[in-house]
N, C-alpha and C positions, 0 to 999 in steps of 0.2 A: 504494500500500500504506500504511494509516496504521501509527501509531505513537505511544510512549507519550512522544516528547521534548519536552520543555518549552520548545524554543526555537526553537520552531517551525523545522522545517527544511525545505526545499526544495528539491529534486536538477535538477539539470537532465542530460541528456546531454552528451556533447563528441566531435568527431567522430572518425574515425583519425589519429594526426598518422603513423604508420608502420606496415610493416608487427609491430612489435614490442607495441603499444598498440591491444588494444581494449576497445569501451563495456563498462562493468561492472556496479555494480549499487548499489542504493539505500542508501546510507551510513551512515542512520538504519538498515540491518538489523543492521549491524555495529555489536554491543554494546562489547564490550570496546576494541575495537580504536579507535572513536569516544571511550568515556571517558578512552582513557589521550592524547589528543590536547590534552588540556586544558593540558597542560607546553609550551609552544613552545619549538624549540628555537634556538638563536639559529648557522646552518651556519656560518659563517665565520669563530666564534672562537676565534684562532689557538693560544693559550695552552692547554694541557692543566692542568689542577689537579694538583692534590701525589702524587707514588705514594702517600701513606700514605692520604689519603680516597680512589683508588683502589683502593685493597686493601678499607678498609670500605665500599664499595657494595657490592663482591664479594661478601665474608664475609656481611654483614647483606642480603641480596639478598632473603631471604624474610622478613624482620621487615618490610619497606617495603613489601612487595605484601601481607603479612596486614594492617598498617596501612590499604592501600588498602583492602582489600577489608571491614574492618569498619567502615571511614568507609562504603561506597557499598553493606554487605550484595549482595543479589541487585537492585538497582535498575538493572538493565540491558534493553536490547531483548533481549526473547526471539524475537522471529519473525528468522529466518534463513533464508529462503527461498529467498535468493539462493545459499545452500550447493550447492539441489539442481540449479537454474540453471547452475552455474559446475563444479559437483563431480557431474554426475548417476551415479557412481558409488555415490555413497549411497543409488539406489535399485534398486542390482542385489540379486539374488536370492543365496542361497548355492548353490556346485557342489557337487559332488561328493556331496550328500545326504547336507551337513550341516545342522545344523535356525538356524543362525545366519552372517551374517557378522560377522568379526570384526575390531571397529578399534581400535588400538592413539592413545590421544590423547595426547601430548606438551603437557602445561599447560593441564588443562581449564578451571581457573577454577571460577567455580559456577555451571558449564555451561552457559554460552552458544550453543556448539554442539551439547553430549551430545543433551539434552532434546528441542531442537525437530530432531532426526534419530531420535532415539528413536521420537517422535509420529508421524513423516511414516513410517516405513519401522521394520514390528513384525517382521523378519528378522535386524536389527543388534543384535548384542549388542560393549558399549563396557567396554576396561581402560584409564583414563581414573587420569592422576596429575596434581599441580599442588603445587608445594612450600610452597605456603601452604593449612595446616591450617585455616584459619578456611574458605577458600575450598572446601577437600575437603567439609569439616562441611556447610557449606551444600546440596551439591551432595548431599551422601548421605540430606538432609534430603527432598529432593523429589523423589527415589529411592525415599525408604520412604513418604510421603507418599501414592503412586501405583500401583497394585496391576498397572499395564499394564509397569512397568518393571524390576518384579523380576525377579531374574538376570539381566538385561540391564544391567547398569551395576554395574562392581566396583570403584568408586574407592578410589585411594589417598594417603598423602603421601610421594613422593618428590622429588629435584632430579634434574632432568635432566644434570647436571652429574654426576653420581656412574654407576659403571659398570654396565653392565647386567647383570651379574653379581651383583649387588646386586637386582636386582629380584624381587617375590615369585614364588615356586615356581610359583603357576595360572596366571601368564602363558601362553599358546601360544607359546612362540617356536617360530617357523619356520612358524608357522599361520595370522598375522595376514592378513588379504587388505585391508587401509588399515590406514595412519598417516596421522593427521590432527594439523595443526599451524597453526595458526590465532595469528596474532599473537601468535605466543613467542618465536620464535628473536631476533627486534627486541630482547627484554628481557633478552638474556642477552650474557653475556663473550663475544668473538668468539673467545677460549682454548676455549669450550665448544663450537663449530657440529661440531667430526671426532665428537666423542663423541656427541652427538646423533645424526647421521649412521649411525655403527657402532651406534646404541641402534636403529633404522629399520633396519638391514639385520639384524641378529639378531632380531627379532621375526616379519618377514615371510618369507611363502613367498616362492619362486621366480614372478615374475610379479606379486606384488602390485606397490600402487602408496602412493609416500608424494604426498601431498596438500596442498600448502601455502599459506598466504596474508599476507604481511607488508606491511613498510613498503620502502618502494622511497627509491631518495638521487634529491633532487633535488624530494622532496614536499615541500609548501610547510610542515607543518609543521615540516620540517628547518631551513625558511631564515626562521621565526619567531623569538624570542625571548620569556621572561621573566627576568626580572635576576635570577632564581634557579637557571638552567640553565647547564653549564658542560658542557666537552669533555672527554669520556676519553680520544678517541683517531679514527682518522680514521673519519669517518661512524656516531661512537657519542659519545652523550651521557647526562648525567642531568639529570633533572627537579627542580623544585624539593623533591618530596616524598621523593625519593634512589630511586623508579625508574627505569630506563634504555632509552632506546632508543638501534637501530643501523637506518641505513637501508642497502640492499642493491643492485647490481648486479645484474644479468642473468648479470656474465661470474660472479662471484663467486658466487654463488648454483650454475649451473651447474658450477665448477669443484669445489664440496662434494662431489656427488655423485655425480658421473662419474669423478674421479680415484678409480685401480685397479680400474678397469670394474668396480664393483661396482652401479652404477644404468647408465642410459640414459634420455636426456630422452625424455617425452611432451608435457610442455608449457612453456615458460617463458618470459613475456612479463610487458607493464607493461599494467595497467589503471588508466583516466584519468580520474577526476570531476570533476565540480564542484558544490562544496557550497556553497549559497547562504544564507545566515542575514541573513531578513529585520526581523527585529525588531533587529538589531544592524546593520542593511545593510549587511552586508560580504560577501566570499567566500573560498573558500576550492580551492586545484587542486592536488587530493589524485593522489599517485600510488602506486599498490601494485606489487606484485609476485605473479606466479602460477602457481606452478611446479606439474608434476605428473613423479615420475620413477617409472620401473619398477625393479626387483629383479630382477639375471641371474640 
């Protein structure tokens, strides 16, 4: 599958190391989740920094990703094809004879995912938030840009951190048939993962499914470093640029969702690459996380 990356990439496969780890998918498709890779993080540095600059990552969480995202606008991989690969949920049809499916996106960005599921599958209509404004802007820009995706994409600017109670009135709650979460929950305060959680179970029906893909502990960019990267706390750090990542267990992951049987797992394992950058020859042996849970 080509690609628009400038450094030159090259994927190779890797085989099963367990039953918990299988081949996943071409690296170069994952936009977002590739740029914010640029910060290494250095795992083993024992030292946490100050509550008080813990508290400002927190507070200013979305001044740092509006930051990012008007340094890098929409200059990300758009094809994501590996979504329909790994998630072929997104190319179900609507039941019940309704004229849409409907998916509820936790941190769209400017649309990395929306777009290229819009394109592939014209049954999906997306309520689609990102608490960076610049980012929303973007993403509502080639929205209206595109006459194939009107009404089908109602973005907003919210923080997932705030209660869903708060969320606007056209939401479907209890209608949604996916949430889709696509390396977000990595960027947030691990104080945030129950609320998000309860935001996933008030949206969806009975039966849907939340849909996830993060950063897994133990990925090499965890056990990287740059002299600007510092620990907040176990298996969560910030970037030089005051983004944050957390990388995640299987058990930890699973325990979000399933504690007060409000979900039950469908899927949740590690998927294993290896990212080869020949022009720099080096590599690099990414590990993510893949969860998919249902709605009792």
């Amino acid at each position: 599958m080509s690609s628009n990356n400038k450094d030159d990439l090259d994927i190779s496969k890797l085989s099963i190391r367990d039953q918990n780890i299988v081949d996943g998918y071409n690296i170069t498709d994952d936009a977002l989740g590739y740029a914010r890779l640029y910060g290494y993080i250095k795992k083993d540095q024992s030292d946490l920094i100050s509550p008080h600059l813990i508290e400002k990552y927190e507070k200013n969480a979305d001044q740092y990703w509006n930051k990012f995202y008007k340094k890098n606008n929409a200059n990300f991989f758009k094809d994501r094809h590996w979504l329909v690969r790994e998630f072929p949920e997104f190319l179900s049809k609507p039941d019940d004879g309704k004229e849409y499916l409907n998916c509820f996106e936790i941190g769209c960005g400017v649309g990395n995912t929306t777009l290229p599921l819009l394109e592939l599958n014209d049954r999906l209509c997306f309520y689609s938030f990102d608490f960076s404004s610049h980012a929303v802007g973007l993403l509502a820009k080639e929205v209206e840009n595109n006459q194939a995706y009107h009404n089908r994409c109602h973005s907003f600017v919210f923080s997932a951190t705030e209660h869903s109670d708060k969320l606007p009135s056209y939401i479907p709650f209890g209608q949604c048939d996916l949430v889709v979460i696509i390396f977000v929950l990595s960027a947030m305060d691990p104080s945030s993962f129950d609320n998000v959680v309860d935001m996933c179970h008030r949206v969806l029906k009975p039966g849907g499914k939340v849909l996830i893909r993060d950063y897994a502990e133990n990925d090499m960019a965890q056990s990287r470093f740059e002299k600007h990267a510092s620990k907040l706390g176990e298996n969560f750090h910030v970037r030089h640029d005051g983004t944050r990542a957390y990388y995640f267990s299987l058990e930890l992951m699973e325990k979000l969702y399933t504690s007060n049987n409000r979900f039950r797992v469908d899927q949740n394992i590690l998927v294993e690459k290896k990212v080869v950058n020949r022009k720099q020859k080096n590599q690099m042996d990414r590990i993510f996380i893949q969860s998919k849970f249902i709605k009792n």
